[in-house]
C-alpha positions as CSV (number, residue, x, y, z in Angstrom):
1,X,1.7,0.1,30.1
2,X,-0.2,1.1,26.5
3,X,-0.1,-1.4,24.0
4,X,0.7,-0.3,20.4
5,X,0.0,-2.8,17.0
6,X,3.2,-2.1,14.7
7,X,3.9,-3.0,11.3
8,X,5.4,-2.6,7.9
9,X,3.4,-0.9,4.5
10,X,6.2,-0.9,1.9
11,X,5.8,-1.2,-2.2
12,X,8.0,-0.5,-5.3
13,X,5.4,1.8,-6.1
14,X,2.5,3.5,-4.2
15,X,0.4,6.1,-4.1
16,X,-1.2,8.3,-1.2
17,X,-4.0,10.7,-2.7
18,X,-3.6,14.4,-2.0
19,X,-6.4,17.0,-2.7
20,X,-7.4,15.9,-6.6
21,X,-7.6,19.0,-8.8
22,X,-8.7,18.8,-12.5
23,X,-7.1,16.2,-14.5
24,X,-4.0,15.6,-12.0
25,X,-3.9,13.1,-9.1
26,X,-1.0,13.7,-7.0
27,X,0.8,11.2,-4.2
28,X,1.8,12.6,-0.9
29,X,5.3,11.1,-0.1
30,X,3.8,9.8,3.2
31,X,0.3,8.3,4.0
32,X,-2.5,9.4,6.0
33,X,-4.1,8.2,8.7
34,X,-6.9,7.6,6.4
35,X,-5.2,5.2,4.0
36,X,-3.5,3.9,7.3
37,X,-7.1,3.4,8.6
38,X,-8.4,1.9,4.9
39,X,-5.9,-0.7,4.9
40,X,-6.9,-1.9,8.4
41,X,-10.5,-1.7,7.0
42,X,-9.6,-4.0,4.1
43,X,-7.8,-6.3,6.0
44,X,-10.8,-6.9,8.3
45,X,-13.3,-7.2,5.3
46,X,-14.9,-3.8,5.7
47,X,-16.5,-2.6,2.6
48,X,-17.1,1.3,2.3
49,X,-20.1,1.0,2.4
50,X,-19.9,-0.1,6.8
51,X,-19.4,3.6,7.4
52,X,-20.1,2.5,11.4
53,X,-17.3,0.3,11.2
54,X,-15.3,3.3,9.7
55,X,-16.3,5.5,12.1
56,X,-15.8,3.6,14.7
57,X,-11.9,3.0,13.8
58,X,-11.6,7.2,12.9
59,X,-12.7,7.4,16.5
60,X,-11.1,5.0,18.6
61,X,-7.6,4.8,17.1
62,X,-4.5,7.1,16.9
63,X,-1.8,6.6,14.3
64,X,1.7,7.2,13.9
65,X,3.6,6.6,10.6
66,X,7.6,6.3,10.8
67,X,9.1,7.5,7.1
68,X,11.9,4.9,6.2
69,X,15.0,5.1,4.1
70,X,15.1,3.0,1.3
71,X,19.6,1.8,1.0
72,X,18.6,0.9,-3.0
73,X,17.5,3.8,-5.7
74,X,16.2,7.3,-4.3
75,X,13.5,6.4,-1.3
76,X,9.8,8.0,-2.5
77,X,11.2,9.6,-5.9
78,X,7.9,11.0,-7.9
79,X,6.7,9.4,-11.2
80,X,3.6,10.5,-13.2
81,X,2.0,8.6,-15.7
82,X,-0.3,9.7,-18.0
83,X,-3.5,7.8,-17.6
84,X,-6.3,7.0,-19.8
85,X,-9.5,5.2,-18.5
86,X,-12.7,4.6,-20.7
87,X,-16.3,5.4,-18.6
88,X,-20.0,5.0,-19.7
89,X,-21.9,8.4,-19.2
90,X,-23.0,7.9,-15.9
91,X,-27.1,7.9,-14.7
92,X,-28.7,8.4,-12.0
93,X,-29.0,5.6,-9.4
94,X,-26.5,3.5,-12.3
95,X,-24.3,1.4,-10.7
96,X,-22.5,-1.6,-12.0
97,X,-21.4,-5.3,-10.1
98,X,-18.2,-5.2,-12.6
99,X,-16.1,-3.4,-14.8
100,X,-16.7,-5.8,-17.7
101,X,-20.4,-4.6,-17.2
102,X,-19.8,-0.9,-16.9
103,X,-17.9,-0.8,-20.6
104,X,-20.5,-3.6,-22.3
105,X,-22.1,-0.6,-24.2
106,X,-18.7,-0.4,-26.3
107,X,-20.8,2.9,-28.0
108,X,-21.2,5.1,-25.3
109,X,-18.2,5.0,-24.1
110,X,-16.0,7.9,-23.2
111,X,-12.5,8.4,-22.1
112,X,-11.1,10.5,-19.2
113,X,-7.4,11.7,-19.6
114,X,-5.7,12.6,-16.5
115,X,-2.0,12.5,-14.7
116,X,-1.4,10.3,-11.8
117,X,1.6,10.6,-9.7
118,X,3.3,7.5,-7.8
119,X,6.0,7.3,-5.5
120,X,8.7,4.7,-6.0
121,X,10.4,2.3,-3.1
122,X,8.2,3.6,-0.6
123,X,8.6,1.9,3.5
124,X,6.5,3.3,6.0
125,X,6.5,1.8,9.9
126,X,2.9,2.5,11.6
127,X,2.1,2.7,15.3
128,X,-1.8,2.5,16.0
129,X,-2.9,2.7,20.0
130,X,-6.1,3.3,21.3
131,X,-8.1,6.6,21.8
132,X,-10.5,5.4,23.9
133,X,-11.3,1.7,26.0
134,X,-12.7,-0.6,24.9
135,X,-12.1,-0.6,21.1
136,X,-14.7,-2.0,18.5
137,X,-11.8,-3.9,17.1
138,X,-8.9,-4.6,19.7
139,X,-5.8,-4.6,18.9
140,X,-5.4,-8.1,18.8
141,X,-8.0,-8.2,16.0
142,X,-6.3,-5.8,14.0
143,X,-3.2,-8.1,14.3
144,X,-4.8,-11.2,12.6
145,X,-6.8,-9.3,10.2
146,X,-3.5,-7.9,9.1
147,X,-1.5,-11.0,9.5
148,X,-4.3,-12.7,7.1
149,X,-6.3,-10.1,5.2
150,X,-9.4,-10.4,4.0
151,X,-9.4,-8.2,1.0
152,X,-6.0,-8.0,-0.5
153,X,-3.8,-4.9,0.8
154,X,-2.1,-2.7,-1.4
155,X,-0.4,1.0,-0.8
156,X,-2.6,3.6,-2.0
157,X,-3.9,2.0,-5.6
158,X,-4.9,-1.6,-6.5
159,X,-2.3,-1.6,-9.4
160,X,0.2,-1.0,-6.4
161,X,0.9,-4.4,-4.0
162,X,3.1,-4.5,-1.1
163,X,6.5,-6.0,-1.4
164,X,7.0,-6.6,2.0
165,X,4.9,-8.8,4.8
166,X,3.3,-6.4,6.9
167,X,4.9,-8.4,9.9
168,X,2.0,-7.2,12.7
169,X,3.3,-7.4,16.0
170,X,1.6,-5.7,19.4
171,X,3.7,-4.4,21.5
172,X,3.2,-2.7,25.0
173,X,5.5,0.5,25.3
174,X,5.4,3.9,27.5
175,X,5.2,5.7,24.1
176,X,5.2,5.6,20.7
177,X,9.3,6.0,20.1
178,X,9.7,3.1,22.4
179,X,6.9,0.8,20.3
180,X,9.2,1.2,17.3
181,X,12.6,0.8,19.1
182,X,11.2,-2.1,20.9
183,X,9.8,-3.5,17.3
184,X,13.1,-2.8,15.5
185,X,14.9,-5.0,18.1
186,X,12.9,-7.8,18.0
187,X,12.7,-7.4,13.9
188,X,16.8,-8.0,14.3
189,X,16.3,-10.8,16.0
190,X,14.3,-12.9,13.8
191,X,15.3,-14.5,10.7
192,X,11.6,-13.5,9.5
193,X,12.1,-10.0,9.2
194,X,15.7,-10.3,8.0
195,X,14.6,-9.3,4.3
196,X,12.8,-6.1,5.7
197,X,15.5,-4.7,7.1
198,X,18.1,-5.6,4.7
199,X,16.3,-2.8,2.2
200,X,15.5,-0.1,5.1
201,X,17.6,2.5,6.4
202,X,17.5,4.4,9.1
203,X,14.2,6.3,9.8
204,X,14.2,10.1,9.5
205,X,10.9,11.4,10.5
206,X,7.4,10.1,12.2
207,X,4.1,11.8,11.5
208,X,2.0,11.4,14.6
209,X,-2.3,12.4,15.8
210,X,-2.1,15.6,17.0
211,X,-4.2,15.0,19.9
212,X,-1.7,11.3,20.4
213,X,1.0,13.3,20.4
214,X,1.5,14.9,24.0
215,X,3.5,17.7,24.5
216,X,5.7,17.5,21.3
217,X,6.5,20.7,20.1
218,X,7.6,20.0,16.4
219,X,5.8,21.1,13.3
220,X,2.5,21.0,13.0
221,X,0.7,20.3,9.7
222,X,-3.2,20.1,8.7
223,X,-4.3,17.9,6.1
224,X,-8.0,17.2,4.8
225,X,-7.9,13.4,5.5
226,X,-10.4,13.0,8.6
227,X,-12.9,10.8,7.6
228,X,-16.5,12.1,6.9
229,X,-18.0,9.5,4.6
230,X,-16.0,6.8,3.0
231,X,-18.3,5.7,0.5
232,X,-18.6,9.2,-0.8
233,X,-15.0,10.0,-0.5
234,X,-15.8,13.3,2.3
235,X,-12.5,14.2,4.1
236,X,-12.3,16.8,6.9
237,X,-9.3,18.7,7.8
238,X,-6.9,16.9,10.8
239,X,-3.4,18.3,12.5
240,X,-0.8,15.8,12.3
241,X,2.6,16.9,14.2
242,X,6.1,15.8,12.2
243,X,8.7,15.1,13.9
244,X,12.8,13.9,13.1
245,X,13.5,10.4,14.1
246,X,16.8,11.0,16.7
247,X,19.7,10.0,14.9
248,X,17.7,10.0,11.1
249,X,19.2,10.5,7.9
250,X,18.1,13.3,6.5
């Protein structure tokens, strides 16, 4: 039987890039398999500069992220703030080891104006599996990176932490429904998880690989968040398929 690692991304606010146009930054209500895939990086101390050690997770791992109900406030509700941010003019071959050292030269500095939109008392469940056998990173591994992270998680931005343990659990399950059923039950039945699922309601949808999904034959949807190059931030178009959860709140 496959096995499946499960576990919780939720924050008060977050923020899950679309395609960036101009001054405005918008948030997807869900995220992709990209950020899904980020977070996993983090939590294993993968900088984006390993683009191997990218890769190799893009490749080897499918992804399914369940889209949860939040009981308080209105679940993903959209907020924009207008942002400000001072930059040096940048150079060629100019990096910088800090912030503090990219705005010394208090004289050159500019300042870039743009929107950003977040998404409020957000609660995603995620289902990865494995692709192909063996796995750079086992499941396992992905577990205890998660369970103790080495760079410090957070959903979308850094200004946006989780508010919830991410609870990793593997799991083995015929499918990817079953991983979560079989997660939701054991989540009931320990006193660990009891703050989780006092704030979640039911689940209403699941966004799931394409090519993880079988025969499903819900609504497809293509979104420019396959990984090319993470340092340079190069996305290529991927087919998710969106399903209800049975029995979902709308």
């Amino acid at each position: 039987m496959p096995s499946f690692l499960t576990f919780t991304v939720a924050a008060p606010l977050a923020s899950f890039g679309d395609v960036a146009v101009g001054e405005r930054r918008s948030s997807h209500e869900r995220p992709a398999k990209s950020a899904i895939l980020g977070l996993v990086a983090a939590a294993l101390g993968i900088d984006r500069g390993e683009e191997e050690a990218h890769a190799a997770l893009a490749r080897e791992v499918l992804c399914a992220i369940r889209i949860e109900n939040i009981k308080v406030r209105s679940p993903r509700r959209l907020m924009t703030d207008y942002h400000t941010a001072q930059t040096p003019p940048r150079g060629r071959n100019q990096q910088f080891a800090t912030r503090r050292e990219e705005i010394a030269d208090k004289q050159n500095l500019g300042t870039i104006l743009s929107y950003r939109e977040y998404r409020s008392d957000c609660s995603f469940s995620i289902a990865l599996w494995p692709r192909i056998s063996p796995m750079r990173f086992s499941l396992d591994r992905l577990a205890a990176a998660l369970h103790n992270p080495v760079f410090v998680p957070y959903a979308g931005r850094k200004a946006c932490p989780l508010m919830l343990p991410m609870q990793p659990l593997v799991l083995e399950a015929s499918n990817v429904q079953e991983a979560f059923a079989k997660r939701d039950a054991m989540c009931e039945k320990q006193k660990a998880f009891l703050i989780q699922y006092s704030l979640v309601a039911d689940p209403y949808a699941v966004a799931i690989d394409a090519d993880g999904a079988g025969e499903m034959g819900d609504r497809r949807e293509r979104r420019r968040y396959q990984i090319l190059n993470r340092r340079r931030w190069q996305f290529a178009l991927r087919d998710e398929i969106l399903r209800p959860w049975p029995g979902g709140a709308a």
